[in-house]
LOMILUM-913585 format. One record per residue (C-alpha): x, y, z; residue number from 0; residue in one letter. Coordinates in steps of 0.2 Angstrom, whole numbers. Example, Ala and Ser with C-alpha at 12.3 -4.5 7.8 and 13.67 -1.06 7.14 Angstrom:
<recs>
{px 62 | py -22 | pz 39 | n 0 | res a}
{px 68 | py -5 | pz 36 | n 1 | res s}
</recs>
This chain:
<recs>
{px 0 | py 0 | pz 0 | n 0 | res x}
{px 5 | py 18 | pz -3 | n 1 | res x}
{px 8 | py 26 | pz 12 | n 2 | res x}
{px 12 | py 41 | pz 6 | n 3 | res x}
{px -5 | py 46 | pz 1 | n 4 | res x}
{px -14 | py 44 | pz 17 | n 5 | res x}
{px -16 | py 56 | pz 29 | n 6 | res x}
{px -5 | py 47 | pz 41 | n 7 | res x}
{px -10 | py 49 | pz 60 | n 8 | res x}
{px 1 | py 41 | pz 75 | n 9 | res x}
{px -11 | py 31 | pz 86 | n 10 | res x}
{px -6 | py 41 | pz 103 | n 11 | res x}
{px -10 | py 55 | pz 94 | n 12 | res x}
{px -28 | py 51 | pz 85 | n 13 | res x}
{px -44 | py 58 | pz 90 | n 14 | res x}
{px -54 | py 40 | pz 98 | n 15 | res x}
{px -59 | py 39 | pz 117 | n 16 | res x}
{px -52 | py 18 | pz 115 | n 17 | res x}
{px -57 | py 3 | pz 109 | n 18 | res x}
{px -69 | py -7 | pz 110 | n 19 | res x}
{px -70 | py -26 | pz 108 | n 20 | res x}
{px -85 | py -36 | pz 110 | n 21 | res x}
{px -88 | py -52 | pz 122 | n 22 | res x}
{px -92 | py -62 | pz 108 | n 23 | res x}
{px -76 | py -57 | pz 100 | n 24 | res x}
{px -64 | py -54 | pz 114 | n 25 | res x}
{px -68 | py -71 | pz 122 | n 26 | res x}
{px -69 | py -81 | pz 105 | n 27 | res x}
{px -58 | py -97 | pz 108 | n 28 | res x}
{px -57 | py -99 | pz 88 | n 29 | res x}
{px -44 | py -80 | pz 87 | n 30 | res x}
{px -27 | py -75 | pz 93 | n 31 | res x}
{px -24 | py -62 | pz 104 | n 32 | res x}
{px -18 | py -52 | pz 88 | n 33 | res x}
{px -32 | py -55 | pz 76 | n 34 | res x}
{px -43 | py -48 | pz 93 | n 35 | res x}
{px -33 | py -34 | pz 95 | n 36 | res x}
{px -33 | py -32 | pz 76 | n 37 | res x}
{px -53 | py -32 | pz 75 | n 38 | res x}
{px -53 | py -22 | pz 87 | n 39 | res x}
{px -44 | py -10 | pz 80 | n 40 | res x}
{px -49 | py -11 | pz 62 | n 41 | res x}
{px -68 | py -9 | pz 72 | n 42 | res x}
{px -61 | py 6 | pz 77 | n 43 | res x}
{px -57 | py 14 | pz 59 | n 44 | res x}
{px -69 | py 7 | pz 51 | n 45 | res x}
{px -82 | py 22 | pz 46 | n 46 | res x}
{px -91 | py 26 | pz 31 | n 47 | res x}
{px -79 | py 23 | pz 19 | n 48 | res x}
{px -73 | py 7 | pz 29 | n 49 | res x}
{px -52 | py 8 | pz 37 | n 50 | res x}
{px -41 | py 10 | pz 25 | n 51 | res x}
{px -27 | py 9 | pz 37 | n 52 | res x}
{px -10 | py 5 | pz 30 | n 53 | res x}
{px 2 | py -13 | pz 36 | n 54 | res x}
{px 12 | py 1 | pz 40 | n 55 | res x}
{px -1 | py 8 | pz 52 | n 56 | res x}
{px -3 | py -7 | pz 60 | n 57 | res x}
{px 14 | py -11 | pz 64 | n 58 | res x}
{px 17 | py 6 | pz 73 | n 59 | res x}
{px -2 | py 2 | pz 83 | n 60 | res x}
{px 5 | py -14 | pz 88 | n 61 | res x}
{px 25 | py -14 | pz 87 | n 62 | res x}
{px 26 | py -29 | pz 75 | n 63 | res x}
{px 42 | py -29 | pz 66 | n 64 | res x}
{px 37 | py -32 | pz 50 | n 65 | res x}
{px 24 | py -28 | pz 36 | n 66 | res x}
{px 17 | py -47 | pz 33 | n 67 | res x}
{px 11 | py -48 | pz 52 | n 68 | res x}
{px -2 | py -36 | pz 49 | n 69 | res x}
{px -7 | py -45 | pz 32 | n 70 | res x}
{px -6 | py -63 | pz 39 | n 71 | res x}
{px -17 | py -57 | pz 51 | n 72 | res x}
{px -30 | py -47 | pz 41 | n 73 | res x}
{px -29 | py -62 | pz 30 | n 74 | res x}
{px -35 | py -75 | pz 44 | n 75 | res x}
{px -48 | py -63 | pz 48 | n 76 | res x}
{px -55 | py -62 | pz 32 | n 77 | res x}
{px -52 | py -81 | pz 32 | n 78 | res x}
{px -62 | py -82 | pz 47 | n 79 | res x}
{px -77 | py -71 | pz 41 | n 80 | res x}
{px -75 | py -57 | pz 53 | n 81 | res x}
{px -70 | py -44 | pz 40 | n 82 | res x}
{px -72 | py -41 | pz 22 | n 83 | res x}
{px -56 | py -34 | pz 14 | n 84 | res x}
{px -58 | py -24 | pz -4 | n 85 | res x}
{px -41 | py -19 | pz -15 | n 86 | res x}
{px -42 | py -7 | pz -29 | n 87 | res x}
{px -25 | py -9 | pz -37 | n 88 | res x}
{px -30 | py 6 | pz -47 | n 89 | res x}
{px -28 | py 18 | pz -33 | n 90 | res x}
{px -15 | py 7 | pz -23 | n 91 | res x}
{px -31 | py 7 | pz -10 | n 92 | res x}
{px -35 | py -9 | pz 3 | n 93 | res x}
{px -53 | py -8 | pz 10 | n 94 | res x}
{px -58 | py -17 | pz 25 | n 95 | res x}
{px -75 | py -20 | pz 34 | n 96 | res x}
{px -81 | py -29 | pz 50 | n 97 | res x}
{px -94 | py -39 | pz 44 | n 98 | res x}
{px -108 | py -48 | pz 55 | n 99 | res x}
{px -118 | py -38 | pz 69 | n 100 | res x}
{px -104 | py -27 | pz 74 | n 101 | res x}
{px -101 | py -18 | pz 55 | n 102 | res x}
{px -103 | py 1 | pz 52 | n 103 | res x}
{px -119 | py 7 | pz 45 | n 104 | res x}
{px -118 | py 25 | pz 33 | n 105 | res x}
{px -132 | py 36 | pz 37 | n 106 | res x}
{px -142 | py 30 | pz 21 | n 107 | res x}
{px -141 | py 9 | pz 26 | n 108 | res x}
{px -147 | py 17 | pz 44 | n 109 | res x}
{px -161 | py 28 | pz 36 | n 110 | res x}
{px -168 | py 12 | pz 24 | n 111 | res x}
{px -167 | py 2 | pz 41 | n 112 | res x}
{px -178 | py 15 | pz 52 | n 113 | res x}
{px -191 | py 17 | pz 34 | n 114 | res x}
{px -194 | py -4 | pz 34 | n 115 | res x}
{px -197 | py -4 | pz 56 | n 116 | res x}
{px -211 | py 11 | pz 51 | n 117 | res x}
{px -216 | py 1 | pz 36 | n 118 | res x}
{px -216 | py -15 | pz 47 | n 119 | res x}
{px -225 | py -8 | pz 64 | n 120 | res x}
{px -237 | py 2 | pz 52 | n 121 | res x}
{px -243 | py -17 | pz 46 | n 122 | res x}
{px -242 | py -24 | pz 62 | n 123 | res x}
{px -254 | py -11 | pz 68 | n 124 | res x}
{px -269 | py -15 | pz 54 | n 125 | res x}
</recs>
């Protein structure tokens, strides 16, 4: 990944109140200690246009040594089904996603949710 095209934040230094990692994840017997912490963090970036954070990123958040930790772990993730990851060689870009009941939802999937419950109740009502 280019790094040199993202905005490039240290992690002492961004703007997030900690992390957050779910029982069902943190106590999961099937994940690594890393591929939690990893979630957990890629949880934490991921926002409306999903975490784009480079290996690079995650070797300073976590103080691996090298660049294929980060991938060998994203990869056992995606593996796994807890994330989705997305790479647009066209723009050097790597997309990744939390799938499954803790993924992000943009304003627009939350607005189509809250028109189907009003749809739903409305029937529910007759």
């Amino acid at each position: 990944m280019n790094d040199a095209r993202r905005d490039h934040i240290p992690a002492n230094e961004r703007d997030f109140k900690g992390a957050y990692i779910p029982k069902e994840i943190w106590c999961s017997p099937e994940l690594s200690g890393d591929e939690k912490l990893m979630w957990g963090e890629i949880f934490s970036l991921d926002n409306d246009f999903g975490c784009v954070a480079s290996n690079r990123h995650f070797m300073e958040m976590f103080g691996f040594n090298n660049e294929r930790k980060p991938q060998r772990l994203i990869k056992q993730l995606k593996d796994k089904g807890y994330i989705t990851v997305q790479v647009d060689k066209r723009d050097d870009q790597r997309v990744i996603r939390i799938v499954g009941k803790y993924r992000h939802m943009d304003k627009d999937h939350m607005a189509n949710l809250l028109s189907l419950r009003e749809d739903l109740l409305g029937k529910m009502r007759r």
